[in-house]
C-alpha positions in Angstrom: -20.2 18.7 -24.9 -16.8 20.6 -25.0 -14.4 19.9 -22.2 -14.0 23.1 -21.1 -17.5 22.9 -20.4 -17.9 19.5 -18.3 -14.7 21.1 -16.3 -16.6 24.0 -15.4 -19.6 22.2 -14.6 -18.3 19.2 -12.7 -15.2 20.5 -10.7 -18.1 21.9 -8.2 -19.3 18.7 -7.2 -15.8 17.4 -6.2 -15.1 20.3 -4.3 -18.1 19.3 -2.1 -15.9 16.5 -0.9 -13.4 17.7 2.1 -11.6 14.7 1.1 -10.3 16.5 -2.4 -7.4 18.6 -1.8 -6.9 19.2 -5.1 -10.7 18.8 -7.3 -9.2 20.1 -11.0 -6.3 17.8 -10.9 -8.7 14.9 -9.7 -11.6 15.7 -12.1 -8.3 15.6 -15.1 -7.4 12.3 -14.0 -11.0 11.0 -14.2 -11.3 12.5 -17.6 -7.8 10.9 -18.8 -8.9 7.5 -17.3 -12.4 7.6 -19.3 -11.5 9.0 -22.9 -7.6 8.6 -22.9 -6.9 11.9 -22.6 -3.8 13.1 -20.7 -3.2 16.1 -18.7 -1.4 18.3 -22.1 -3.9 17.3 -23.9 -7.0 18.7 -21.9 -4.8 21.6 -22.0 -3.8 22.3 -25.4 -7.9 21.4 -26.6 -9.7 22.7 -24.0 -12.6 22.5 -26.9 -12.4 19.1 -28.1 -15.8 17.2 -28.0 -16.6 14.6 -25.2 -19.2 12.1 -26.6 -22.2 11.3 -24.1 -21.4 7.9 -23.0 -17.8 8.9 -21.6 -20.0 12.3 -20.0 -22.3 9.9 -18.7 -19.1 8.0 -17.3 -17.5 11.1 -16.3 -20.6 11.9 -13.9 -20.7 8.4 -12.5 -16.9 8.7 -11.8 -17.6 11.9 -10.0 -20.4 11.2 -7.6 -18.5 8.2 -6.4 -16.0 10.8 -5.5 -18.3 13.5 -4.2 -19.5 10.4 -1.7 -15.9 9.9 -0.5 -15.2 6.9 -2.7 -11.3 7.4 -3.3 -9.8 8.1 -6.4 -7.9 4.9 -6.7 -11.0 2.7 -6.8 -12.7 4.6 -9.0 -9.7 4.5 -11.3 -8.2 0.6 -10.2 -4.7 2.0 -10.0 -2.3 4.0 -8.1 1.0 4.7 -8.4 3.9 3.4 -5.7 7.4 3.3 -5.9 7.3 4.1 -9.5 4.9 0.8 -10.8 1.8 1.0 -11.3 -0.5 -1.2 -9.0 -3.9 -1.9 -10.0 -6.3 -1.5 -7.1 -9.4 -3.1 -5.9 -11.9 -2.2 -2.7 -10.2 -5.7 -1.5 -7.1 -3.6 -0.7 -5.6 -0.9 0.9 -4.2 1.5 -1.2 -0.5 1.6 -1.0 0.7 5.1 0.4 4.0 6.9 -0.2 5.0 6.7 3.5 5.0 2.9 2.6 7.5 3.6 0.2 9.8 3.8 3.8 9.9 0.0 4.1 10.8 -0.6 0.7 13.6 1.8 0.6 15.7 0.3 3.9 14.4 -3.4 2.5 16.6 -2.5 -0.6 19.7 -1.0 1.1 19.4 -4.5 3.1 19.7 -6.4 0.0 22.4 -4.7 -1.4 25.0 -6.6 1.3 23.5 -9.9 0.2 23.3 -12.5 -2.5 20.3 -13.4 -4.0 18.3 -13.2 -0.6 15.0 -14.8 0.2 12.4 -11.9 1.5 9.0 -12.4 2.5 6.2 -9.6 2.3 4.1 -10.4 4.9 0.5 -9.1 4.5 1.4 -7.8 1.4 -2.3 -7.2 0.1 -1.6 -5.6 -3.5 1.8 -7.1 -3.3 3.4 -3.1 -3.3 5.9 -3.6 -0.9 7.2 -7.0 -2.3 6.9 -6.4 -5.8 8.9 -3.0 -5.4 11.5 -5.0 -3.9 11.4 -7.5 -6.3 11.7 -4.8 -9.2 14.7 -2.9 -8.2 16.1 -6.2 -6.9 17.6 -10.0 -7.6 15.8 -11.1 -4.5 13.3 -14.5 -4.2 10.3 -12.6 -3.2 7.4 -14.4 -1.7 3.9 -12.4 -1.1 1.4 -13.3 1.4 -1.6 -12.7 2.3 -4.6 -13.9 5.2 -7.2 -12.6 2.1 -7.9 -14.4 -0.9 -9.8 -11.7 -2.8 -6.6 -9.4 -1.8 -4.5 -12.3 -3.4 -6.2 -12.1 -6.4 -5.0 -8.2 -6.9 -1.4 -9.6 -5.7 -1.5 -12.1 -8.8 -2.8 -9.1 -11.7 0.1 -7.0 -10.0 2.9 -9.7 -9.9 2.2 -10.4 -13.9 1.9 -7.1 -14.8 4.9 -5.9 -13.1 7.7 -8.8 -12.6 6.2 -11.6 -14.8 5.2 -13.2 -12.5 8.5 -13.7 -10.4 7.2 -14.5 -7.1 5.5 -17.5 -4.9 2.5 -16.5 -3.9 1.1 -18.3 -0.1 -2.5 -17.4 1.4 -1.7 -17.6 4.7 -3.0 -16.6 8.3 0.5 -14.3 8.9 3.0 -17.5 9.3 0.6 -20.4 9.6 1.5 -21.5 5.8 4.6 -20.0 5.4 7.6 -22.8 6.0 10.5 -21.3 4.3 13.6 -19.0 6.3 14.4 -15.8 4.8 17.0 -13.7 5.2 14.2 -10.2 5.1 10.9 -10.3 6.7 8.8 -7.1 5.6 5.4 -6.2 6.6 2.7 -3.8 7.1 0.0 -5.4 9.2 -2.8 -3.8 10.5 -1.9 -1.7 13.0 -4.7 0.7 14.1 -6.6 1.0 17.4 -10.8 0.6 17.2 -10.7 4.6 18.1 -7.8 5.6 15.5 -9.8 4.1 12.8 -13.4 6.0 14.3 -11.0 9.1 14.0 -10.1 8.4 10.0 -11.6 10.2 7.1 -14.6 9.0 5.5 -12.1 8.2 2.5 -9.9 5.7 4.7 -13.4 4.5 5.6 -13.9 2.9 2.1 -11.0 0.8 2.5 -11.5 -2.9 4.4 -11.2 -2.4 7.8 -9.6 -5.9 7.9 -6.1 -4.0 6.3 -6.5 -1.6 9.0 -7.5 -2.0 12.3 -5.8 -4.6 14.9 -7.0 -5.7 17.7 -5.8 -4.5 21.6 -5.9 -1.0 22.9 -2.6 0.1 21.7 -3.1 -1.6 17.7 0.0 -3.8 18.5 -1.5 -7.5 18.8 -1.1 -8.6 15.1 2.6 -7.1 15.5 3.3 -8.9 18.8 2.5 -12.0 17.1 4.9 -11.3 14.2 7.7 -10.7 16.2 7.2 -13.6 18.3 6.8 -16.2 15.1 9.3 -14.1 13.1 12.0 -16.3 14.6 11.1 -19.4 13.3 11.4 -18.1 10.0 14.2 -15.9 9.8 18.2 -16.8 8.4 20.4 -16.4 11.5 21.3 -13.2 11.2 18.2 -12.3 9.4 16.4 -9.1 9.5 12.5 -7.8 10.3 11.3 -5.1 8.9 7.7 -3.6 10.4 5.9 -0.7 9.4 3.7 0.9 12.1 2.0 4.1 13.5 5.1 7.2 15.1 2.9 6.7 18.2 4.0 2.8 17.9 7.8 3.0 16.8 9.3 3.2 20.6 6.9 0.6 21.9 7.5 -1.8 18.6 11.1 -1.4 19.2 10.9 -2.6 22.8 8.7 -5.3 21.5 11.8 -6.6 19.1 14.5 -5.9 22.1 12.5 -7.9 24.2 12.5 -10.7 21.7 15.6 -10.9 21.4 15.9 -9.2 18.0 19.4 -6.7 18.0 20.7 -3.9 16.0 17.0 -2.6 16.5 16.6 1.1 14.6 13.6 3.3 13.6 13.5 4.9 10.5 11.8 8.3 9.6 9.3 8.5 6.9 9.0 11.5 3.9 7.4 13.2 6.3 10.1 12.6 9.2 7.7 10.6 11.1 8.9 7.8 12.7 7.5 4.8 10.3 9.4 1.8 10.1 11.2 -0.5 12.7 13.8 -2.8 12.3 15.6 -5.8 14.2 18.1 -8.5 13.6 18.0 -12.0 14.7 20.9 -14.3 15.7 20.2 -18.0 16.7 
C-alpha cells in the first residue's frame, strides 16, 4: 500500500482522539518509528510502498492512540532537554516545563566545583541525567520504584555511560550522602486534580502523580523537612510543583529554615519551580 494512501486513510482515526493536537504530525512519527522513515522522506516519496507487516504495525500503533494511549509509549521515547529518554508505562513522561528545574540546577552548578546533586524521584532519570550531561557534577538518581529504576539504568547508559549511582529508595530512607543540589519532582497532585486530567495523563502511573493531602503537598512537606540532613551547608533544594503550590511551597521552605527562597517561571511563565538554601 502507497503511503500516501495509509495517510489518507489513517489520519481519521487519530483525529478521533481530543488528545491529538496535531494527528498528521503524529501519524508521521508512527510511520518513521515503524519503517525508518523520516519526516523528508514521507515527503519527497509520498508513493513509496509500505509492506503489510509494518501496515499491520502502523494500525496497531494507531488504535493505541485513538484510545488515548500517549505517543511516547507507543514509541518508548521522548525527547527532553535535547537527549533522548526511552520511556516505559512505568514512568511519567518527562515534560518541557520540567526542563525549568534543570535549567536553574545548571546555573547552580556553574559557581561550584564538581558538586554532588541528587535527583530525587527521578523516574526516567530526565532531570538528573540532563544535569549530568551539560555538567561535571556527581549525579545520583533515585527512585521509591524499581520497575522505574529499570528505565533510569537504559537511560543513564545510553546517555552518560553510565555516570551515576543509582539508589532505590523511599525519598531519603537510603540515601546517606550530603549534596551540595537537591532536585526533585515528586508527586504533587491533589485526588481531584488528577480526576480533572486528560484521559492521556490517565495512562501514566498514578504513583508519579498524585500525593496525598488536600492541597498535593505531603510528599513535599516531607522533603523539605529530611532535606536538611542531607544537604552541604550552604546547600541548595530545588522542587518542582504545581503555580497553584509555588507560594505555599515557598512558605513551606521559609518555615524550615531554608533562605534565599525564590520561584521561578516556567516556558509558559507559570510559576514552576521553587528554591531554598540551607545554612547549618
Amino acid at each position: 500500500m502507497r503511503l500516501s494512501e495509509i495517510k489518507s486513510s489513517l489520519v481519521a482515526i487519530l483525529e478521533q482522539n481530543s488528545d491529538v493536537e496535531n494527528a498528521p504530525r503524529e501519524l508521521s512519527i508512527i510511520i518513521e518509528d515503524v519503517t525508518g522513515l523520516d519526516k523528508i522522506k514521507q515527503i519527497l516519496e509520498p508513493n513509496i510502498d509500505i509492506d503489510d507487516n509494518s501496515l499491520c504495525i502502523i494500525k496497531e500503533k494507531i488504535n493505541l492512540r485513538k484510545n488515548h494511549t500517549p505517543l511516547s509509549y507507543i514509541i518508548g521515547k521522548r525527547e527532553f532537554y535535547g537527549l533522548n529518554f526511552y520511556v516505559s508505562s512505568d514512568t511519567l513522561i518527562p515534560r518541557p516545563d520540567t526542563e525549568t528545574i534543570v535549567e536553574e540546577a545548571i546555573n547552580e552548578i556553574k559557581v561550584l566545583k564538581k558538586p554532588k546533586v541528587l535527583d530525587l524521584c527521578t523516574g526516567t532519570g530526565a532531570i538528573g541525567i540532563s544535569i549530568k550531561a551539560n555538567t561535571n557534577c556527581d549525579i545520583t538518581l533515585s527512585d521509591i520504584s524499581n520497575k522505574a529504576l529499570e528505565v533510569t539504568r537504559k537511560n543513564a547508559e545510553a546517555l552518560i555511560n553510565n555516570e551515576c549511582k543509582i539508589v532505590q529508595s523511599n525519598l531519603f530512607e537510603n540515601i546517606d550522602d550530603k549534596f551540595d543540589i537537591i532536585v526533585t519532582n515528586p508527586p504533587y497532585l491533589t485526588a481531584q486534580w488528577y480526576d480533572e486530567v486528560t484521559e492521556e495523563v490517565k495512562h501514566e502511573p498514578k504513583l508519579a502523580l498524585v500525593s496525598s493531602g488536600d492541597d498535593g503537598l505531603d510528599l513535599i512537606r516531607e522533603i523539605i523537612k529530611s532535606a536538611p540532613k542531607h544537604l552541604k551547608n550552604g546547600g541548595i533544594l530545588l522542587i518542582e510543583c504545581d503555580y497553584r503550590q509555588t507560594k505555599l511551597c515557598a512558605k513551606l521552605l521559609e518555615t524550615a529554615n531554608f533562605t534565599n527562597i525564590k520561584i521561578i517561571k516556567d516556558l509558559a511563565q507559570k510559576e514552576r519551580v521553587v528554591r531554598g538554601s540551607y545554612y547549618a
